[in-house]
N, C-alpha and C positions, 0 to 999 in steps of 0.2 A: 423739592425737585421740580412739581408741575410750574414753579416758578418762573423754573429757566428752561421748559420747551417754546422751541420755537414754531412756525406756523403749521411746519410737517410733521411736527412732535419729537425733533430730535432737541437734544440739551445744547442749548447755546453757551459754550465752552468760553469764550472770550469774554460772556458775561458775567458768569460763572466766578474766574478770575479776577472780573473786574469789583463786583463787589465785594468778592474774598481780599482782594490790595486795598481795599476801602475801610474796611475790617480792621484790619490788620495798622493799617496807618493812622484811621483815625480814633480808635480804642489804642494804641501804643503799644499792642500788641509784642512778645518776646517771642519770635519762632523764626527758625531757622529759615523758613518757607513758606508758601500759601501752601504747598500741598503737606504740611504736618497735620498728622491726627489729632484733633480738640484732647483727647485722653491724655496724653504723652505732655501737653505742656502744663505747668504750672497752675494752682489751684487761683489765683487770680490772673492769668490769662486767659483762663479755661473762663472765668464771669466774666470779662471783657467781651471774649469774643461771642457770648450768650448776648449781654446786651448790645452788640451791632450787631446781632443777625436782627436783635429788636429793631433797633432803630432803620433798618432796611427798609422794616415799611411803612417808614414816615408816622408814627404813632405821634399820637396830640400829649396823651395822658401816657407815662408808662408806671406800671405798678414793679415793684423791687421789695421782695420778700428776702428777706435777710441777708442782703445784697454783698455783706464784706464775712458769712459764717466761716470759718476754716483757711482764712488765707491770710497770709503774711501782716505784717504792720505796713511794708513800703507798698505792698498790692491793696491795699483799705485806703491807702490816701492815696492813689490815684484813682479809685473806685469814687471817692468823696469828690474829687478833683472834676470828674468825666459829669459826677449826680451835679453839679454845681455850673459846670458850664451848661449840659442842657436845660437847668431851670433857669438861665438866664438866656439863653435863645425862647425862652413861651412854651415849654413842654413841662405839661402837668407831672408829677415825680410822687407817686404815694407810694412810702416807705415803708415794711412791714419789720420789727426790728424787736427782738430780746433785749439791746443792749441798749440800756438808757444814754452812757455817754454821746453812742455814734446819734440818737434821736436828738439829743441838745445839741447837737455839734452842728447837725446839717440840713437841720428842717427849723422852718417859721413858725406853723404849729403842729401838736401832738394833737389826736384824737383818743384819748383814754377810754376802755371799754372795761366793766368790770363785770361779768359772769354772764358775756352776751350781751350787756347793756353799757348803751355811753353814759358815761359817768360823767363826762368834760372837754370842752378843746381847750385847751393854752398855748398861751403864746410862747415860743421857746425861750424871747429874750429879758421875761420878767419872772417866767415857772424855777419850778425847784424840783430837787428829784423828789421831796415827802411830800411834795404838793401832786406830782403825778405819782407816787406810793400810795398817796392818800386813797384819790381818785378811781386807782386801780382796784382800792380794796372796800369802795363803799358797797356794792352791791353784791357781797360775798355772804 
């Protein structure tokens, strides 16, 4: 909120909205409206609209901890969709992720850690899942 006060400290309302339609438009957001509650909508609109209040302020690198856990199949691919155009506009994307498919799918490399230690990086487009199995379980 100290975001959007303005010089007298009151909240700058048209700003307010302006980055909420921004939101909203450019995450492809489902809501009936800018003034619906984050709760109320959909468990991958609800991550959309997490990652643009991210990208609001202009972050270089943004990190995504299990970025698609609990939502739909068509809300995961445009999750994958949104991770893939920003790393082709130059925004760093470290992906935190249980699920090895979404890791092969949508990152260049994996950083393998196995009991606190890196065990490996691979490249996603020559790795295997036993090869990052392996990796995961050498320092167990």
């Amino acid at each position: 909120i100290r975001n959007y006060k303005n010089k007298v400290g009151l909240l700058d309302n048209s700003r307010m909205k302006s980055d909420t339609q921004w939101v909203i438009d450019s995450m492809r957001v489902k809501t009936p409206g800018h003034r619906t509650q984050i709760g109320s909508l959909s468990g991958g609109n609800q991550q959309k609209v997490i990652i643009g209040r991210w990208l609001l302020t202009q972050p270089e690198i943004l990190m995504l901890d299990e970025p698609t856990r609990g939502i739909d199949v068509g809300a995961k691919f445009e999750i994958y969709q949104l991770i893939a155009e920003l790393a082709k506009k130059g925004k760093g994307i470290i992906i935190i992720s249980s699920e090895m498919p979404e890791l092969l799918g949508i990152t260049d490399r994996i950083l393998v850690m196995s009991n606190g230690l890196v065990s490996g990086i691979v490249d996603t487009k020559t790795t295997t899942q036993n090869e990052i199995l392996r990796l995961a379980s050498l320092h167990l």
